[in-house]
N, C-alpha and C positions, 0 to 999 in steps of 0.2 A: 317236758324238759329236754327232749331230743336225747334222748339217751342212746349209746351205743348197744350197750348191752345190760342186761339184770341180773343180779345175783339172789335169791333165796340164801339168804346167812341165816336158815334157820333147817337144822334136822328134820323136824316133826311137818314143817312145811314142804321141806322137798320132799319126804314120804308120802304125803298124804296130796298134795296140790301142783305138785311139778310137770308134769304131765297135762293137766287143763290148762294151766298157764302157758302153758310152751304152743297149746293149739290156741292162743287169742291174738298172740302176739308174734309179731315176723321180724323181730331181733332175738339175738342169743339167750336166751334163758339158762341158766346154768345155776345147780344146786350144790350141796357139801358133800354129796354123799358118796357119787361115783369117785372123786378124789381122794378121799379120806380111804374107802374101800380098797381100793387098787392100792393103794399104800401100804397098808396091814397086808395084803394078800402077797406084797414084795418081800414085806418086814422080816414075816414069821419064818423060823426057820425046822419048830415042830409042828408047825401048822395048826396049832391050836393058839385060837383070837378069839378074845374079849370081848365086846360089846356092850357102853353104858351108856344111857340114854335115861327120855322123857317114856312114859308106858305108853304111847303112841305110835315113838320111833321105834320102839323093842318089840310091839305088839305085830307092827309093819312083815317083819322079819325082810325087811329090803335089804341091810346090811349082807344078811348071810346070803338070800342072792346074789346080789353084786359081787361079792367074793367069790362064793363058788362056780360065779360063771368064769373065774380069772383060771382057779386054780378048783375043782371038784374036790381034790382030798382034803380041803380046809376042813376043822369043826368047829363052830362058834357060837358061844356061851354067849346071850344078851342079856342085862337084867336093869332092870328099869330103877335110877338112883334120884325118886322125886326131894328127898331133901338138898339135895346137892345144890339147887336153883336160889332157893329160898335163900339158902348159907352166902351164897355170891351175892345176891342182893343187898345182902342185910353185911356185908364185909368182912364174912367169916369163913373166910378161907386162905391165911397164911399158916406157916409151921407154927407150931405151939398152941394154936389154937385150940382146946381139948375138947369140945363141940365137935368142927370139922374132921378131927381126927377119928374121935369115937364112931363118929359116924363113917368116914371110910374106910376105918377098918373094919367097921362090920357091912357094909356094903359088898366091900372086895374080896371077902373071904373066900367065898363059891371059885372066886375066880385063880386065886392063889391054890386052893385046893385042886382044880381042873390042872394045875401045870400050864397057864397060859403064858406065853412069851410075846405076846403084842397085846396091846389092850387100845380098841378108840375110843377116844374120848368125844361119844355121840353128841356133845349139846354146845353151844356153843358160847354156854357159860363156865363146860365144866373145865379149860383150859388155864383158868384163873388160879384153879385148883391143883395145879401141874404140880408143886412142888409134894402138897400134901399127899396126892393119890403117888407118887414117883415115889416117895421114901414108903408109903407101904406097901409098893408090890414089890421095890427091888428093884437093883440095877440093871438087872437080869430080862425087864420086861421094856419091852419097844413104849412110848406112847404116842397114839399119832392123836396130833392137832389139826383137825376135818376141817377149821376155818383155814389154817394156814396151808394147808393144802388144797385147796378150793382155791385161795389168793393165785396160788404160781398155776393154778391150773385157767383163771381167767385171763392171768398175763400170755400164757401158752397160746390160750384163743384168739385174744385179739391181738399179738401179735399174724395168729394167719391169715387173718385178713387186712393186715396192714394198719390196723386203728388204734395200735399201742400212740400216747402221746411221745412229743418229739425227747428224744433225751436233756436233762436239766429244767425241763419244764416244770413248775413246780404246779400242782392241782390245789383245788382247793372241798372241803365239804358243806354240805347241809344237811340237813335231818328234817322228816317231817315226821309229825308224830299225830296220832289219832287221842292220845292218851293224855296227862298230865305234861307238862314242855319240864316244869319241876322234877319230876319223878324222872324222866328220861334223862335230863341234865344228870344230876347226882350220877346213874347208875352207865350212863356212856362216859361217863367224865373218867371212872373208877374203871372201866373197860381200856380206856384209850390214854389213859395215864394225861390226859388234856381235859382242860376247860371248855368245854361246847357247847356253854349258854346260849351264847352270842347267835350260833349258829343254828338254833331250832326254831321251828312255827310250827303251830299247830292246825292240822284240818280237818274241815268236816267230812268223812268219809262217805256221809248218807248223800252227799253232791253226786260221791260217783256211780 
């Protein structure tokens, strides 16, 4: 496709895979994690950060490196919040929702308990969930969005190498999917507040 640069939009991926990837390929590879990182390690101001994720991304403990290479006196509490996925899939995660909520509150407790003042939000589902997790920790706690930090951090990039598109230009997307074209529509549709039937196909990935 002639792509400039790749994004890994997925936590669990840049923990585990970003690094191999970056040795196949000689464009910019670029993951959520160091942006999101360096974000919380700006944020906090008692230096105690949250961390919720997939048990991959938690297990990794990348997070807390990345931060502590910013900032050594950080402490950071991970904890791995597997239903949180499921609940965004299935469209249960707005306010009032008494499923999503039971469940964040009992997820975040550990974290409320710790005195934490920034919390990431590791997955790059669980953003959908901003208002639910925000009203249970308080006004009081930072939350950083690792996707939308990652965005202005790929804009950052290729701006320095001159490859940002010209301004008013308008872009356009595709999707390819290994998976269901069905299954992906519904749940990028319900991500990106759009319709992106139109714009999927599906591949066989055993080609590549």
């Amino acid at each position: 496709q002639g792509v400039k640069a790749i994004v890994i939009a997925c936590n669990t991926a840049s923990a585990c895979a970003l690094e191999t990837v970056r040795q196949e390929l000689d464009i910019p590879i670029i993951g959520v994690i160091y942006a999101g990182a360096r974000t919380a390690a700006e944020a906090t101001h008692n230096g105690k950060i949250g961390v919720i994720g997939t048990e991959a991304t938690i297990r990794s403990g990348i997070y807390t490196r990345e931060m502590q290479k910013l900032r050594p006196d950080i402490e950071v509490i991970g904890k791995p919040c597997p239903l949180f996925v499921p609940l965004v899939e299935n469209g249960r995660f707005r306010p009032g929702d008494v499923v999503a909520e039971t469940v964040a509150t009992e997820y975040l407790e550990p974290f409320q308990d710790a005195g934490v003042d920034t919390l990431v939000l590791g997955c790059t589902h669980y953003p959908l969930l901003t208002e639910v997790i925000g009203n249970c920790m308080g006004p009081g706690v930072t939350l950083v969005n690792v996707g939308e930090k990652c965005a202005c951090r790929v804009a950052e990039r290729l701006g320095g190498m001159a490859a940002l598109a010209e301004p008013g230009r308008r872009g356009e997307s595709r999707y390819y999917v290994s998976d269901s074209v069905e299954d992906f529509s519904r749940l990028a549709s319900i991500f990106l507040r759009q319709d992106v039937a139109a714009e999927v196909t599906q591949v066989d990935i055993w080609r590549y």
